[in-house]
C-alpha positions as CSV (number, residue, x, y, z in Angstrom):
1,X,4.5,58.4,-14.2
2,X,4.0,56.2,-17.3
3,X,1.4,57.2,-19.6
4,X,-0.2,54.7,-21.2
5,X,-2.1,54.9,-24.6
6,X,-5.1,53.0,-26.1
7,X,-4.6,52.3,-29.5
8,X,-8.1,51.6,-31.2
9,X,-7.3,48.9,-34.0
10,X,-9.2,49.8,-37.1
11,X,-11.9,47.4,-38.3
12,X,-10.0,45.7,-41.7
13,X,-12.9,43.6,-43.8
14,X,-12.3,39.3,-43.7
15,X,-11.9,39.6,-47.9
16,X,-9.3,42.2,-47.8
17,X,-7.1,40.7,-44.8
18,X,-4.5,38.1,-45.3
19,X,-5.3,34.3,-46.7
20,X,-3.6,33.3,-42.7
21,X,-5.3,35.8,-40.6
22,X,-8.6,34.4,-42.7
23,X,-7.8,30.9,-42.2
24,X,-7.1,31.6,-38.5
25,X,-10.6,33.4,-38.2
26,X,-12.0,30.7,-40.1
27,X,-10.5,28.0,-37.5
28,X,-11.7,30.1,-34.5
29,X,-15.5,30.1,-35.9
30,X,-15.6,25.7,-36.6
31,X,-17.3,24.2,-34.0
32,X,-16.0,21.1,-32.4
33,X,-18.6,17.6,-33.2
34,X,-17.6,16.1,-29.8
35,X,-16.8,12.8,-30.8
36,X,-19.9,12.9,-32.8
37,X,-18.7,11.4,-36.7
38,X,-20.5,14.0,-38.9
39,X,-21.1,11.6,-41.4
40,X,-24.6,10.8,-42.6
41,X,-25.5,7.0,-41.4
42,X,-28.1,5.1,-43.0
43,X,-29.7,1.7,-41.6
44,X,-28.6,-1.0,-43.5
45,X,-31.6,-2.4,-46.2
46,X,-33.0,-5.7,-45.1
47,X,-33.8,-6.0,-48.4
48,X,-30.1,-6.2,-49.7
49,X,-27.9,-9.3,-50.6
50,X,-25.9,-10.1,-47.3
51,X,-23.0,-12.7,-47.7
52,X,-22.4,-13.2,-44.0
53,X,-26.1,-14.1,-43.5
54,X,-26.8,-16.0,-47.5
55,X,-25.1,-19.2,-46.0
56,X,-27.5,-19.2,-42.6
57,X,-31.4,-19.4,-41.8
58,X,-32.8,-18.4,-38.8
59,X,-32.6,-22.3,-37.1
60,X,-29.0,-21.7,-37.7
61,X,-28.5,-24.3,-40.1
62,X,-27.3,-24.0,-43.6
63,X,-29.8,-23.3,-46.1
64,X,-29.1,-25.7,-48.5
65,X,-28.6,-28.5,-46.2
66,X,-28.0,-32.0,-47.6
67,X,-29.8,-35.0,-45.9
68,X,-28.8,-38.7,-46.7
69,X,-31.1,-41.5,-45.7
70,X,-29.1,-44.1,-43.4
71,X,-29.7,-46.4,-46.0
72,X,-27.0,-43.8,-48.4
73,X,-29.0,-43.1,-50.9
74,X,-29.5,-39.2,-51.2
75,X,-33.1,-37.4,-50.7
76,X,-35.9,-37.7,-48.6
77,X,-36.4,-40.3,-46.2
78,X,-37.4,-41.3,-42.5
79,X,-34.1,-41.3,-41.1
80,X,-32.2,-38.4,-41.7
81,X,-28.9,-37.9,-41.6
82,X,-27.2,-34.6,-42.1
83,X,-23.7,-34.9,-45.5
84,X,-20.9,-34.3,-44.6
């Protein structure tokens, strides 16, 4: 018959064992984000200069539109007609 022996491994503190077997314990203890991006994310500030939006107003026209009369004198008139 084979005897077979049970060899109690001694408790060895994390600061006195090796910089790999720390690292590996290290890697073992990280938790996994699960395709959560742990970085902080703030809503953007309505309040801040856009340049995709400073060209556009709501209407969807540009802001500084220019309007000639039909007469093609620049300004206000009656009959508006958007520059080109």
């Amino acid at each position: 018959m084979r005897e077979v022996f049970l060899v109690k491994h001694k408790f060895i503190p994390l600061e006195k064992q090796s910089k790999r077997k720390q690292r590996a314990y290290h890697e073992t203890q990280r938790k996994d984000w699960g395709g959560f991006s742990p970085v902080t994310r703030n809503p953007a500030n309505p309040k801040a200069y856009d340049r995709k939006k400073s060209g556009q107003s709501k209407s969807g026209r540009p802001d500084s539109a220019c309007y000639m009369s039909r007469d093609g004198r620049a300004g206000v008139g009656i009959d508006k007609v958007p520059c080109k």
